[in-house]
N, CA, C, O and CB atoms as a CASP TS submission, in Angstrom:
PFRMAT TS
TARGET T0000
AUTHOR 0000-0000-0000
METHOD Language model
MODEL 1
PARENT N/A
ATOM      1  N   UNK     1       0.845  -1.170   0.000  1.00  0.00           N
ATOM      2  CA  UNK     1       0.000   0.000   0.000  1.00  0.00           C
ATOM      3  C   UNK     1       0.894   1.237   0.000  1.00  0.00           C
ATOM      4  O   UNK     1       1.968   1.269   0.601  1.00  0.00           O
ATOM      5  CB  UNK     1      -0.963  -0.004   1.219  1.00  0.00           C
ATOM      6  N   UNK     2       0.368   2.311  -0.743  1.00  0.00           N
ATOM      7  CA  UNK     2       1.062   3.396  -0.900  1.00  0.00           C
ATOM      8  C   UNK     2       0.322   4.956  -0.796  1.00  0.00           C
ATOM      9  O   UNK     2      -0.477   5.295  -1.669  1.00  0.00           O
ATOM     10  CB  UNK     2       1.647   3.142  -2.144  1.00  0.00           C
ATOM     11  N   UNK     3       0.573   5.632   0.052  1.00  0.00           N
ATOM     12  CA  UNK     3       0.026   6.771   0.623  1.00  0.00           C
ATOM     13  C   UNK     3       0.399   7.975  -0.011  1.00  0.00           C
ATOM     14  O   UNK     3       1.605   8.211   0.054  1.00  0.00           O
ATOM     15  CB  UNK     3       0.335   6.845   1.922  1.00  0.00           C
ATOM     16  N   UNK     4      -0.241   8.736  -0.558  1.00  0.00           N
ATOM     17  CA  UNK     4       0.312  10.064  -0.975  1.00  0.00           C
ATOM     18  C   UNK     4      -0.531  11.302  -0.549  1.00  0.00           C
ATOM     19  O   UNK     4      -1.756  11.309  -0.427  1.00  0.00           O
ATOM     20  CB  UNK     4       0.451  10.082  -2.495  1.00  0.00           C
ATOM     21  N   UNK     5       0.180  12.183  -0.373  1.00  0.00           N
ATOM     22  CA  UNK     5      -0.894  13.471   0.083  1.00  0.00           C
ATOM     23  C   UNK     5      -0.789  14.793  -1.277  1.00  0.00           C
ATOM     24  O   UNK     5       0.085  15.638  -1.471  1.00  0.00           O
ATOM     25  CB  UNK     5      -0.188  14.312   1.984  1.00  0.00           C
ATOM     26  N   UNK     6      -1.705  14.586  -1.817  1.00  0.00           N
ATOM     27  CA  UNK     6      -2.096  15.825  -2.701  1.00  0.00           C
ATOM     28  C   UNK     6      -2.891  16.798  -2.757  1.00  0.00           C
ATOM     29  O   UNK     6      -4.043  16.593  -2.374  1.00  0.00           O
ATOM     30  CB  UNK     6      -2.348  15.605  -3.524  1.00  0.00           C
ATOM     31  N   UNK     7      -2.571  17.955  -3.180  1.00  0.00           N
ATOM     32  CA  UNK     7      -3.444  18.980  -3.173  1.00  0.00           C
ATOM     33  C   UNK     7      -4.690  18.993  -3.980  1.00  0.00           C
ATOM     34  O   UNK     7      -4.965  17.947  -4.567  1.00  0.00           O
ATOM     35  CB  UNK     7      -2.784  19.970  -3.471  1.00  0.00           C
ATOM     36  N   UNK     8      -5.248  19.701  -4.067  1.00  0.00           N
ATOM     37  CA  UNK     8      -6.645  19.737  -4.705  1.00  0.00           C
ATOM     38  C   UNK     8      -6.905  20.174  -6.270  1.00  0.00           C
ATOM     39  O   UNK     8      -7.863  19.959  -7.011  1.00  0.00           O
ATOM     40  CB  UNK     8      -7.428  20.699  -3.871  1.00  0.00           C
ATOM     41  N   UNK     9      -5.320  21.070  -6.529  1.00  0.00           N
ATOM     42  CA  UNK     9      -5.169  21.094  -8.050  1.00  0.00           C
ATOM     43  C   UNK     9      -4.493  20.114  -8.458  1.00  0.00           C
ATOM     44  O   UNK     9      -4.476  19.998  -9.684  1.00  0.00           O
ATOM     45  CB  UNK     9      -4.573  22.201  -8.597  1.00  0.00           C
ATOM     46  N   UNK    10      -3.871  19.286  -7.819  1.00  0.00           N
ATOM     47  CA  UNK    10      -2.919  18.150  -8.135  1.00  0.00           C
ATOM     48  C   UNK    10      -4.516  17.007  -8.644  1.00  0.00           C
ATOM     49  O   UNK    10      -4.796  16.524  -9.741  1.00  0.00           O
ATOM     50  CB  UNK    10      -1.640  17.545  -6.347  1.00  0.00           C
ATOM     51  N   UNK    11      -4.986  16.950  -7.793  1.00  0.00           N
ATOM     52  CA  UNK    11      -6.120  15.895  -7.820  1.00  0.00           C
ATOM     53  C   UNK    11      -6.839  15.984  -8.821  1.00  0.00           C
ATOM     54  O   UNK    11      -7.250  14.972  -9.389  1.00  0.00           O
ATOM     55  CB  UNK    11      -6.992  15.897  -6.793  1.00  0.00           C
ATOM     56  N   UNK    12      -7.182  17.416  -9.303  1.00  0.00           N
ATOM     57  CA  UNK    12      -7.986  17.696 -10.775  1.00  0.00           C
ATOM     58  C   UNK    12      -6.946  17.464 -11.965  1.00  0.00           C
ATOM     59  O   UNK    12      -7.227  17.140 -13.119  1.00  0.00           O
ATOM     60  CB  UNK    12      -8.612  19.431 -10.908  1.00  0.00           C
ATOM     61  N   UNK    13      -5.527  17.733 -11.358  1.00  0.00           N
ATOM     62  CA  UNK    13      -4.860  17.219 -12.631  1.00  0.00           C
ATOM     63  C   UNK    13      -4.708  16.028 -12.759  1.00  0.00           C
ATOM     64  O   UNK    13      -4.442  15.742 -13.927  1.00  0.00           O
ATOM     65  CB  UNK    13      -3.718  17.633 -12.866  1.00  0.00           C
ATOM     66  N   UNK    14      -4.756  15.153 -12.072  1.00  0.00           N
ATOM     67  CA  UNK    14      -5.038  13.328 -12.502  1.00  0.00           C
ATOM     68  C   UNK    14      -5.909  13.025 -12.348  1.00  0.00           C
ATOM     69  O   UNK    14      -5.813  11.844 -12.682  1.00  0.00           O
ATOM     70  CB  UNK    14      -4.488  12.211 -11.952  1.00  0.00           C
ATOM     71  N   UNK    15      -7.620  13.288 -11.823  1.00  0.00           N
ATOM     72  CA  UNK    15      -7.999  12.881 -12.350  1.00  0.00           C
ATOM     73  C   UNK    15      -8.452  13.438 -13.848  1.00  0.00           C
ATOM     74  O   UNK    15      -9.321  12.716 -14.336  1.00  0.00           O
ATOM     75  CB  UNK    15      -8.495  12.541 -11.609  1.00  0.00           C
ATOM     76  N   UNK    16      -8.107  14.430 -14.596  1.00  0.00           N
ATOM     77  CA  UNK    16      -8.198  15.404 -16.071  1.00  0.00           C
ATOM     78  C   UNK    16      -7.090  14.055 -17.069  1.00  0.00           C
ATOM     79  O   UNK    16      -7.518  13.401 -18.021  1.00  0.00           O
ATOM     80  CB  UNK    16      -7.123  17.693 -15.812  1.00  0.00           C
ATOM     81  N   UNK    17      -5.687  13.958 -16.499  1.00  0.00           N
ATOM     82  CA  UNK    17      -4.936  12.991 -17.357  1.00  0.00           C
ATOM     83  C   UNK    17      -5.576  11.132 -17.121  1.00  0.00           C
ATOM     84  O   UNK    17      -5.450  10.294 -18.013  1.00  0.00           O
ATOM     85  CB  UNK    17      -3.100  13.229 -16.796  1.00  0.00           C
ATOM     86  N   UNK    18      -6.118  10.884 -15.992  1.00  0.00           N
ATOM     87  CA  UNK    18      -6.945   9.748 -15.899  1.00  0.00           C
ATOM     88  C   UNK    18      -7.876   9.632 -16.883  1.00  0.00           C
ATOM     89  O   UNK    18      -7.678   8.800 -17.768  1.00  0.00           O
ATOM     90  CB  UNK    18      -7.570   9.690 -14.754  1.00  0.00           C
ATOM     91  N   UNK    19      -8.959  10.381 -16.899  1.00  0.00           N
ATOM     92  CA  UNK    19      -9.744  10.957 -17.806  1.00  0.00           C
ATOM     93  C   UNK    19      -9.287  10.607 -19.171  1.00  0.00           C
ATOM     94  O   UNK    19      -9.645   9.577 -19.742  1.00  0.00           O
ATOM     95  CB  UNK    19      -9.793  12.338 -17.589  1.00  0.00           C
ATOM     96  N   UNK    20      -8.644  11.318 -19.580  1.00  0.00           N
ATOM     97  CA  UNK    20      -7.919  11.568 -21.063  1.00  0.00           C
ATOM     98  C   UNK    20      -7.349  10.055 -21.665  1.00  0.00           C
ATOM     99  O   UNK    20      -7.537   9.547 -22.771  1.00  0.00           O
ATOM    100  CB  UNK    20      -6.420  12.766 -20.857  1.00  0.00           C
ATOM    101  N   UNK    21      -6.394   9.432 -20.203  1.00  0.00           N
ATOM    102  CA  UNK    21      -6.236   8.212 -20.832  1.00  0.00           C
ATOM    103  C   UNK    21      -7.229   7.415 -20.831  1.00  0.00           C
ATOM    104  O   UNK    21      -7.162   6.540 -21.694  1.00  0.00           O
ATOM    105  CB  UNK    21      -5.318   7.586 -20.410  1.00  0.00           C
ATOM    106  N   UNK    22      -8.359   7.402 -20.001  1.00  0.00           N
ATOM    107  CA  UNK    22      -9.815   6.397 -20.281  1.00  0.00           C
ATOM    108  C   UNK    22     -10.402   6.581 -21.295  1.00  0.00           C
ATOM    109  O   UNK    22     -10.965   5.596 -21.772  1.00  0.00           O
ATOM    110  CB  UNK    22     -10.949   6.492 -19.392  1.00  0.00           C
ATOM    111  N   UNK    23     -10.506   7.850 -22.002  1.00  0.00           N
ATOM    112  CA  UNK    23     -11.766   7.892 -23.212  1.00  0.00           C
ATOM    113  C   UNK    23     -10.851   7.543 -24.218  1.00  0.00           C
ATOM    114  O   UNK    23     -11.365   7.103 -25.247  1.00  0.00           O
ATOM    115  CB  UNK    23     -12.704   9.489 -23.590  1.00  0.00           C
ATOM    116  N   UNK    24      -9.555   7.630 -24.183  1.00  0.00           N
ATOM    117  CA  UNK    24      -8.628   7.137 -25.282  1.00  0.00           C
ATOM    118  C   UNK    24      -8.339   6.086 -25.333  1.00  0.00           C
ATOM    119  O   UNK    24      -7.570   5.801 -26.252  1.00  0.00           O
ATOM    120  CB  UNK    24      -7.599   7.584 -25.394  1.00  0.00           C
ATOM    121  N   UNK    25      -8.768   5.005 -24.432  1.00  0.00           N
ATOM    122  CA  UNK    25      -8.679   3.724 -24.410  1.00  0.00           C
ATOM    123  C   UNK    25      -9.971   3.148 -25.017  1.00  0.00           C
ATOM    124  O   UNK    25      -9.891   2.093 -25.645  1.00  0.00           O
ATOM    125  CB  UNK    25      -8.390   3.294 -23.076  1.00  0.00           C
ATOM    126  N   UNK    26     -11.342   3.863 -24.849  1.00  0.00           N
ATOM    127  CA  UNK    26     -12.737   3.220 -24.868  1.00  0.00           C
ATOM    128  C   UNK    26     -12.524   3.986 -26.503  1.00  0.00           C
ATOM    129  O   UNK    26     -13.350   3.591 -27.324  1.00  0.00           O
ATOM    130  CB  UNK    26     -14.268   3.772 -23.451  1.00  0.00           C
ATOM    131  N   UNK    27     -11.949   4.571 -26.793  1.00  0.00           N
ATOM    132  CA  UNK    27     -12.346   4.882 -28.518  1.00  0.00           C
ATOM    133  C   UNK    27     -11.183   4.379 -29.620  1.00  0.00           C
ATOM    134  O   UNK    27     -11.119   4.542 -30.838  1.00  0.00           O
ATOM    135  CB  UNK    27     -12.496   6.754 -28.808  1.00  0.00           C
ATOM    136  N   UNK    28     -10.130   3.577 -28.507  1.00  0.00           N
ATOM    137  CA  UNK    28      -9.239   2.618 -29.281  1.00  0.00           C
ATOM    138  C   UNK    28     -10.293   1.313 -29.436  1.00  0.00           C
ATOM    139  O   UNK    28     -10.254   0.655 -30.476  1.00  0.00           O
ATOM    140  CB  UNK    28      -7.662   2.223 -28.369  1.00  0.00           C
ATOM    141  N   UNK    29     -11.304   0.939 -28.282  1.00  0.00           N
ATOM    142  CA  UNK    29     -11.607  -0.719 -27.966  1.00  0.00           C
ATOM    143  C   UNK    29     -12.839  -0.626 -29.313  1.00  0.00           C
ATOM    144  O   UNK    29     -13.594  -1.567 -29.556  1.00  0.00           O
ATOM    145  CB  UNK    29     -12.397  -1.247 -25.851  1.00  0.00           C
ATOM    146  N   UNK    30     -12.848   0.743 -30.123  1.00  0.00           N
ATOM    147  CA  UNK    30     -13.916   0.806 -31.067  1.00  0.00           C
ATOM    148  C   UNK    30     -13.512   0.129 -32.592  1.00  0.00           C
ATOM    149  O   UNK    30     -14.268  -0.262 -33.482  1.00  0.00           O
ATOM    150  CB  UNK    30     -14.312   2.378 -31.186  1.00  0.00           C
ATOM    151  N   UNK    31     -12.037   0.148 -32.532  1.00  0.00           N
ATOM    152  CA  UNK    31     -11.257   0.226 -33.891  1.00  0.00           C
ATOM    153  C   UNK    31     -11.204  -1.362 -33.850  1.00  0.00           C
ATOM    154  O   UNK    31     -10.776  -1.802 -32.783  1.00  0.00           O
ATOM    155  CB  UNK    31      -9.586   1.189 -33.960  1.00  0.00           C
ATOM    156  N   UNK    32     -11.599  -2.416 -34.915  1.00  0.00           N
ATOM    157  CA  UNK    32     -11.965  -3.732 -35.161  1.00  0.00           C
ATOM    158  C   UNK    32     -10.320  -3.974 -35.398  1.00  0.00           C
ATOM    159  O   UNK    32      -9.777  -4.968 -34.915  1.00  0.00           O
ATOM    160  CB  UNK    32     -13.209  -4.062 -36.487  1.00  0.00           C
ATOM    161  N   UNK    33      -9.630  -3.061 -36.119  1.00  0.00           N
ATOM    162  CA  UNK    33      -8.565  -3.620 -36.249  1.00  0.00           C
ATOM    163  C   UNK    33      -7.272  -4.203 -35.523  1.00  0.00           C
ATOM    164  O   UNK    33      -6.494  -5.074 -35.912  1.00  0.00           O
ATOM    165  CB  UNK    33      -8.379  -3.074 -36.775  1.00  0.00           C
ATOM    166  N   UNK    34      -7.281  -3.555 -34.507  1.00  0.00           N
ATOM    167  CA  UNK    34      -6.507  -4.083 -33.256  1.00  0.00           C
ATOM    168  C   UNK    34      -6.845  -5.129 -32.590  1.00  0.00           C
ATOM    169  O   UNK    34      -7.868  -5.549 -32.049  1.00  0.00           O
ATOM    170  CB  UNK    34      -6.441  -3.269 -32.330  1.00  0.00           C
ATOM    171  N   UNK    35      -5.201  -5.651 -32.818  1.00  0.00           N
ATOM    172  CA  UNK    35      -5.138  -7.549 -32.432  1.00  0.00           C
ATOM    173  C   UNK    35      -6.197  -7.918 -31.312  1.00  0.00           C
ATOM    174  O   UNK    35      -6.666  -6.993 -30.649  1.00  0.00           O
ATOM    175  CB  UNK    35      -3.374  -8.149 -31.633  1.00  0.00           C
ATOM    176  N   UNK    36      -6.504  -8.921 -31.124  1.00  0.00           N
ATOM    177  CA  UNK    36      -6.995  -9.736 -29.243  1.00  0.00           C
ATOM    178  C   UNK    36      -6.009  -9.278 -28.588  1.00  0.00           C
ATOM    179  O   UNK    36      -6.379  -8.434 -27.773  1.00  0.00           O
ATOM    180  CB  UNK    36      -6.993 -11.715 -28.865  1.00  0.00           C
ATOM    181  N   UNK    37      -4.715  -9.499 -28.589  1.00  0.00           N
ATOM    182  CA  UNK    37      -3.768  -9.685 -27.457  1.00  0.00           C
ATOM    183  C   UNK    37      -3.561  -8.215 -27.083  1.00  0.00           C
ATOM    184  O   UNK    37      -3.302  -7.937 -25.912  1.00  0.00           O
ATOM    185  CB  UNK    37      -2.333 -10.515 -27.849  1.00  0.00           C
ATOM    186  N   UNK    38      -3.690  -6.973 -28.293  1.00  0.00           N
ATOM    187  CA  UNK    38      -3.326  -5.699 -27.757  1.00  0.00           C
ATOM    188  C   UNK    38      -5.122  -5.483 -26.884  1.00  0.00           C
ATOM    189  O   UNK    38      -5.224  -4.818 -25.853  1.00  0.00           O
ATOM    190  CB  UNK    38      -2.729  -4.346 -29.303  1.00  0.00           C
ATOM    191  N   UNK    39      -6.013  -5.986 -27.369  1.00  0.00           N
ATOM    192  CA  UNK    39      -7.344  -5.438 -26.814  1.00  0.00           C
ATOM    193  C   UNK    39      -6.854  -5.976 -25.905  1.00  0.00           C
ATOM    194  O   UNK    39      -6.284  -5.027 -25.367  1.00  0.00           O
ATOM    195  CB  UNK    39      -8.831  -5.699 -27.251  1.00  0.00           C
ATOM    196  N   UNK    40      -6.496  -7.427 -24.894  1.00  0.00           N
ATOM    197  CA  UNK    40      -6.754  -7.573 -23.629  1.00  0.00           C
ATOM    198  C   UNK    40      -5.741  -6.807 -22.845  1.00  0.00           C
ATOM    199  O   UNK    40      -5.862  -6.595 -21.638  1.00  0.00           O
ATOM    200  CB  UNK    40      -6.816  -8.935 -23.306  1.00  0.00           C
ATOM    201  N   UNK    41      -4.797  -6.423 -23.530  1.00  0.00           N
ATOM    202  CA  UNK    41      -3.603  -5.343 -22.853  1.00  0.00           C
ATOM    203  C   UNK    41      -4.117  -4.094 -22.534  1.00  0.00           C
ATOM    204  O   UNK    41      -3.491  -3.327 -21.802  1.00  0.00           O
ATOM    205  CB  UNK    41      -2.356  -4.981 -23.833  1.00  0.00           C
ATOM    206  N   UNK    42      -5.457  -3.747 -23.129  1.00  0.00           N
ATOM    207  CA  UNK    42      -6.212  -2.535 -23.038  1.00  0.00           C
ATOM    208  C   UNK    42      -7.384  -2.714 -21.980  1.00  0.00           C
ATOM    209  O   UNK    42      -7.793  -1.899 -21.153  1.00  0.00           O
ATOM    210  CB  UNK    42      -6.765  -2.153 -24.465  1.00  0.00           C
ATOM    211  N   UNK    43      -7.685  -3.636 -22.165  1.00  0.00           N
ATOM    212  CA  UNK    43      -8.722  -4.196 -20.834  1.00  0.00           C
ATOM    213  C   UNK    43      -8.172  -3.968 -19.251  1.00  0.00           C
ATOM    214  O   UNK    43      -8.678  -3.596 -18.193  1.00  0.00           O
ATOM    215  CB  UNK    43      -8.916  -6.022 -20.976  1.00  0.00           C
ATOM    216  N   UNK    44      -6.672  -4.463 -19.768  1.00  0.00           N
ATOM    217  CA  UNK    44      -6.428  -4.478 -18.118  1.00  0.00           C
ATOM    218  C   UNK    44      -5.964  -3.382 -17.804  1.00  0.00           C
ATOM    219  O   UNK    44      -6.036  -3.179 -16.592  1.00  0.00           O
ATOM    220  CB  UNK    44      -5.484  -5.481 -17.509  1.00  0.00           C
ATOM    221  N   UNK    45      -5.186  -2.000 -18.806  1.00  0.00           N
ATOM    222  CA  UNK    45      -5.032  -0.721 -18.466  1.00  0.00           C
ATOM    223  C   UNK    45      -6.520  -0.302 -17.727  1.00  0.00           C
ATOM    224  O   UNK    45      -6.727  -0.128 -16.526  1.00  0.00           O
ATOM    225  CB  UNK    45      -4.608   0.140 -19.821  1.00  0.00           C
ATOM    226  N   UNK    46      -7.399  -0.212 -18.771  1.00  0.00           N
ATOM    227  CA  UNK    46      -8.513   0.321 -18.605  1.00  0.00           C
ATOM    228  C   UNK    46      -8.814   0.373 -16.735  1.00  0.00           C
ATOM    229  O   UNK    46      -9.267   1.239 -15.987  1.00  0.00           O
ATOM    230  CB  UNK    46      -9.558  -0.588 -19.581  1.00  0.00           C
ATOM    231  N   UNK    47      -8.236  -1.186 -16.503  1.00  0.00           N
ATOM    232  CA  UNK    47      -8.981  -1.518 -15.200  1.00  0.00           C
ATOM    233  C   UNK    47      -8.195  -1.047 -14.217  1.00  0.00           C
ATOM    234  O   UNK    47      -8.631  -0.694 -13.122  1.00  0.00           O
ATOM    235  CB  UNK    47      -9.280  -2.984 -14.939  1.00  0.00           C
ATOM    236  N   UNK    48      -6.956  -1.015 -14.567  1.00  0.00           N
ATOM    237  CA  UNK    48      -5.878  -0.483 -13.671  1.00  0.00           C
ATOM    238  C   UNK    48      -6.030   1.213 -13.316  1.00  0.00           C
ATOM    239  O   UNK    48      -5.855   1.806 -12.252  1.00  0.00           O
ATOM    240  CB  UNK    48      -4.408  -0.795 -14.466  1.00  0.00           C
ATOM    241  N   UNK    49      -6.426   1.712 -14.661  1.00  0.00           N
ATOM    242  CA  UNK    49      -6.622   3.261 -14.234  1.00  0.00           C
ATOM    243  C   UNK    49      -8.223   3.436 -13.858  1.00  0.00           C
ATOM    244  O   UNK    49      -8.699   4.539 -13.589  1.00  0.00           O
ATOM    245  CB  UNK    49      -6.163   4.401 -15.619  1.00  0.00           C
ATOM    246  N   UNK    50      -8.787   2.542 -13.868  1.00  0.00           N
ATOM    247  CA  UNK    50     -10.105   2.689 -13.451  1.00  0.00           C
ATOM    248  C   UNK    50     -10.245   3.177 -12.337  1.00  0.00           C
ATOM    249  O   UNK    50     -10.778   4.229 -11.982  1.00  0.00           O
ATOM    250  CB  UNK    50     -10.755   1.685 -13.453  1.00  0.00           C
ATOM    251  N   UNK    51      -9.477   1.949 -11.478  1.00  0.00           N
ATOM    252  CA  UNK    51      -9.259   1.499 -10.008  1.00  0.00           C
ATOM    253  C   UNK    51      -8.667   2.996  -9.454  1.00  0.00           C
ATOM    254  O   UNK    51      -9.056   3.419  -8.365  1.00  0.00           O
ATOM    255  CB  UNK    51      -8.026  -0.003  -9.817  1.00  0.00           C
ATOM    256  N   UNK    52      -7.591   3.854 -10.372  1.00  0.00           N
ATOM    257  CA  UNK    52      -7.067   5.015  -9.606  1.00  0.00           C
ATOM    258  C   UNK    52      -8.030   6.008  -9.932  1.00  0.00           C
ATOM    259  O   UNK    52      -8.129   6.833  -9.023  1.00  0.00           O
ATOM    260  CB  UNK    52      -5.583   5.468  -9.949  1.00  0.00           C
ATOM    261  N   UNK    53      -8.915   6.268 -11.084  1.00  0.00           N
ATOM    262  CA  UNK    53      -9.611   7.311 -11.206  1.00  0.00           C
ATOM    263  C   UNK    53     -10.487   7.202  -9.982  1.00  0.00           C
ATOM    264  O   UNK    53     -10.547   8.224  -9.299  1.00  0.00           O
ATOM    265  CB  UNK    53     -10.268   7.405 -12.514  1.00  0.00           C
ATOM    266  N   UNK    54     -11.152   6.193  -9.594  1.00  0.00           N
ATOM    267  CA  UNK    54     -12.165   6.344  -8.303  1.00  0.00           C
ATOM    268  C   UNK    54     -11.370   6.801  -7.401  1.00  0.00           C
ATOM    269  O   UNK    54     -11.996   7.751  -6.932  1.00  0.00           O
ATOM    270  CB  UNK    54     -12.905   5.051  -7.717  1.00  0.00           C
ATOM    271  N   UNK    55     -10.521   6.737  -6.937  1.00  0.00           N
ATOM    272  CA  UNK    55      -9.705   7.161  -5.793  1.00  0.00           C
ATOM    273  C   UNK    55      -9.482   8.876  -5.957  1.00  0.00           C
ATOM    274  O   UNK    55      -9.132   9.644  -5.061  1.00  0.00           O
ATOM    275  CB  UNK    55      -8.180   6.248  -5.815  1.00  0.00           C
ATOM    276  N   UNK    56      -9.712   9.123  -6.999  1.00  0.00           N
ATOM    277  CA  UNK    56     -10.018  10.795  -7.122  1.00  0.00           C
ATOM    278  C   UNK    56     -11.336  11.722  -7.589  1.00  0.00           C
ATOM    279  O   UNK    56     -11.743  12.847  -7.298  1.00  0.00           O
ATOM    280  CB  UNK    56      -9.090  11.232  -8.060  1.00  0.00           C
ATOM    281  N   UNK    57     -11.754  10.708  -8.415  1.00  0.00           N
ATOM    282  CA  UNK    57     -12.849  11.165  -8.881  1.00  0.00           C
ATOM    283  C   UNK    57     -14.014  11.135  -7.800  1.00  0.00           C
ATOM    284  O   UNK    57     -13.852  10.365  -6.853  1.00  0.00           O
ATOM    285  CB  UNK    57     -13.121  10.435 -10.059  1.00  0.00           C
ATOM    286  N   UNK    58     -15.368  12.026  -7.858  1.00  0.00           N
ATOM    287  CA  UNK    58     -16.539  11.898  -7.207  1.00  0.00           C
ATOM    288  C   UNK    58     -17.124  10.542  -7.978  1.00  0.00           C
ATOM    289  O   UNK    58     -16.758   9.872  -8.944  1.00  0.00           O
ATOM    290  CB  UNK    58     -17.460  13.307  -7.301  1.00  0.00           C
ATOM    291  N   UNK    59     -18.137  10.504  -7.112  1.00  0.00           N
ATOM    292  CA  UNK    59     -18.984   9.288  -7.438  1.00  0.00           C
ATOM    293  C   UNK    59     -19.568   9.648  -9.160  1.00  0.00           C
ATOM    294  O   UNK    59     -19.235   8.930 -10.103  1.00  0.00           O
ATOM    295  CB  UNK    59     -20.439   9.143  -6.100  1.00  0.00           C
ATOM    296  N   UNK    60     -20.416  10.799  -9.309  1.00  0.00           N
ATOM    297  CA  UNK    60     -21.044  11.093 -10.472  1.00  0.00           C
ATOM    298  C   UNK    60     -20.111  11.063 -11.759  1.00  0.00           C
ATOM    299  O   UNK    60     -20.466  10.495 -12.791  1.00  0.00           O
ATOM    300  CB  UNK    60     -21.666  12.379 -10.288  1.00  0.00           C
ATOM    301  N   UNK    61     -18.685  11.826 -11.602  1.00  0.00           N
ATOM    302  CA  UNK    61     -17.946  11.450 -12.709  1.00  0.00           C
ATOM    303  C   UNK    61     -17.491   9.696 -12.729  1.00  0.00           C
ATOM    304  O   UNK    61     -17.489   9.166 -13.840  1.00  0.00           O
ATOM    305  CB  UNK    61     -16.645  12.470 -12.670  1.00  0.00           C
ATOM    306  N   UNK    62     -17.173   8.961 -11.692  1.00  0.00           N
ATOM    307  CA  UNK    62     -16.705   7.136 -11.797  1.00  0.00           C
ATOM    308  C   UNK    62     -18.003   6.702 -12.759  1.00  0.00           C
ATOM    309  O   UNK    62     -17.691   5.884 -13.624  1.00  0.00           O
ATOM    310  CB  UNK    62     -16.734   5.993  -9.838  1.00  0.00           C
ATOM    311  N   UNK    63     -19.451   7.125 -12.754  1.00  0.00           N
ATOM    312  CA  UNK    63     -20.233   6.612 -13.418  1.00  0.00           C
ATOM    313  C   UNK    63     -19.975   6.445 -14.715  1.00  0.00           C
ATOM    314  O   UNK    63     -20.245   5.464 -15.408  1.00  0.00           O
ATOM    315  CB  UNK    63     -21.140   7.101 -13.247  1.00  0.00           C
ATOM    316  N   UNK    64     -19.331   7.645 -15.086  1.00  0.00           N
ATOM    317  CA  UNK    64     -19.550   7.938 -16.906  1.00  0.00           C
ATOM    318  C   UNK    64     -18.329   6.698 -17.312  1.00  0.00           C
ATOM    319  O   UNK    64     -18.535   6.063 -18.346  1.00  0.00           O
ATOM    320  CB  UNK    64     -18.949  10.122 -17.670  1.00  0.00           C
ATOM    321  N   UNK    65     -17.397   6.456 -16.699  1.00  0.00           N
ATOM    322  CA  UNK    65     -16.244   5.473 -17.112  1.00  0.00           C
ATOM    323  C   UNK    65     -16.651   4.216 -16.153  1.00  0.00           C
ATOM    324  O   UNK    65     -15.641   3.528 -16.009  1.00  0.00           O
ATOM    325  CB  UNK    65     -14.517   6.141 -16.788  1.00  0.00           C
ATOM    326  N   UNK    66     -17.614   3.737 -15.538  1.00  0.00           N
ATOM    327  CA  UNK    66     -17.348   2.077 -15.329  1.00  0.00           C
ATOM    328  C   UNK    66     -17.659   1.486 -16.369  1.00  0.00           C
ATOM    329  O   UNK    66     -18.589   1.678 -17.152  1.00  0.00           O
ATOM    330  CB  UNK    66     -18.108   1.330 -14.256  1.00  0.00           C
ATOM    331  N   UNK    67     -16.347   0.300 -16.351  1.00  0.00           N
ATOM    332  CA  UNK    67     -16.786  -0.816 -18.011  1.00  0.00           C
ATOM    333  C   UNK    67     -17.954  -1.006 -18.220  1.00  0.00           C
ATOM    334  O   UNK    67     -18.755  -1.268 -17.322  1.00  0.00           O
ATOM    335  CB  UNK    67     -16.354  -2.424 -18.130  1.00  0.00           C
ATOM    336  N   UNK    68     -18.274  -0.898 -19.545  1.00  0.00           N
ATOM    337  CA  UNK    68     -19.328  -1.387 -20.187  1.00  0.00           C
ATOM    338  C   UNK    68     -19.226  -3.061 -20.745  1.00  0.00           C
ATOM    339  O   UNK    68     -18.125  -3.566 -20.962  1.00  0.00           O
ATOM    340  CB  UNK    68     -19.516  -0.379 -21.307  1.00  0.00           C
ATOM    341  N   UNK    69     -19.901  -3.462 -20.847  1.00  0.00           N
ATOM    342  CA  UNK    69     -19.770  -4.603 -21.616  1.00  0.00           C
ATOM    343  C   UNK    69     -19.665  -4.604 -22.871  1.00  0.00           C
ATOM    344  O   UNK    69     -19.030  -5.281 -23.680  1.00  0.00           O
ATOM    345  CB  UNK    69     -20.587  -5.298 -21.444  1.00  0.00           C
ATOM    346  N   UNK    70     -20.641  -3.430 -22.951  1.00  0.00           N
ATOM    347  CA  UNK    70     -20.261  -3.657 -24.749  1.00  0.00           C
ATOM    348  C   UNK    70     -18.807  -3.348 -25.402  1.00  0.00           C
ATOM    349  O   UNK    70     -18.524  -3.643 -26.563  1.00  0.00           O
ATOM    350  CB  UNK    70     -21.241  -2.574 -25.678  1.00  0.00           C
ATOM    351  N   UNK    71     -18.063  -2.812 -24.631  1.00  0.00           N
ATOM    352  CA  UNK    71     -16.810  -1.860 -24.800  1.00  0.00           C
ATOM    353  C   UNK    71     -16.033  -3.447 -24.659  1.00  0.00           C
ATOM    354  O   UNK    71     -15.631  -3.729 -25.787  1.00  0.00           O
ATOM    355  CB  UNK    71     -16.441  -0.280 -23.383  1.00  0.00           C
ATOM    356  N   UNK    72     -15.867  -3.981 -24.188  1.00  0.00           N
ATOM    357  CA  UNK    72     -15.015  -5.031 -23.358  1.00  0.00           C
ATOM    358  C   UNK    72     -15.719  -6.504 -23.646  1.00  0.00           C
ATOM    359  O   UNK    72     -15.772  -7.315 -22.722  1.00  0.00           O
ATOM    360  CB  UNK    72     -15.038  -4.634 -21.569  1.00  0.00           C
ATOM    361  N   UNK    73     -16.225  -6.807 -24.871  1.00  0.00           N
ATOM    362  CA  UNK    73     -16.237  -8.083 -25.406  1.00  0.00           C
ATOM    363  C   UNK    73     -15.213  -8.765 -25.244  1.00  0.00           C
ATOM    364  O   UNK    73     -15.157  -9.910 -25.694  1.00  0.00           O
ATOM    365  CB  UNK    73     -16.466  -8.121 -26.563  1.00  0.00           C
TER
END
């Protein structure tokens, strides 16, 4: 476990680059052409920064980014 203390513009700035890398992941998982093996490499980013966006984000923004299914066939 790892503890950090940040400020409150620090916090809007990751979760803003959290952000940025999530919708850029959910509008890569759109493109048919990318392998299985890079999609499941994207699955588990997805889940990895998921897991840190809640840790900054409010509840109402975690809504708009929990996996979808349809995203994550």
């Amino acid at each position: 476990m790892l503890g950090m203390l940040v400020s409150d513009m620090e916090k809007k700035e990751l979760s803003y680059l959290i952000k940025r890398e999530l919708e850029e992941i959910l509008l890569d998982m759109e493109d048919k052409r990318i392998d299985q093996l890079v999609r499941q490499a994207m699955k588990e980013r997805y889940q990895t920064l998921f897991q840190l966006f809640r840790r900054v984000a409010n509840e109402n923004e975690c809504l708009k980014y929990v996996p979808q299914k349809r995203n994550f066939k």
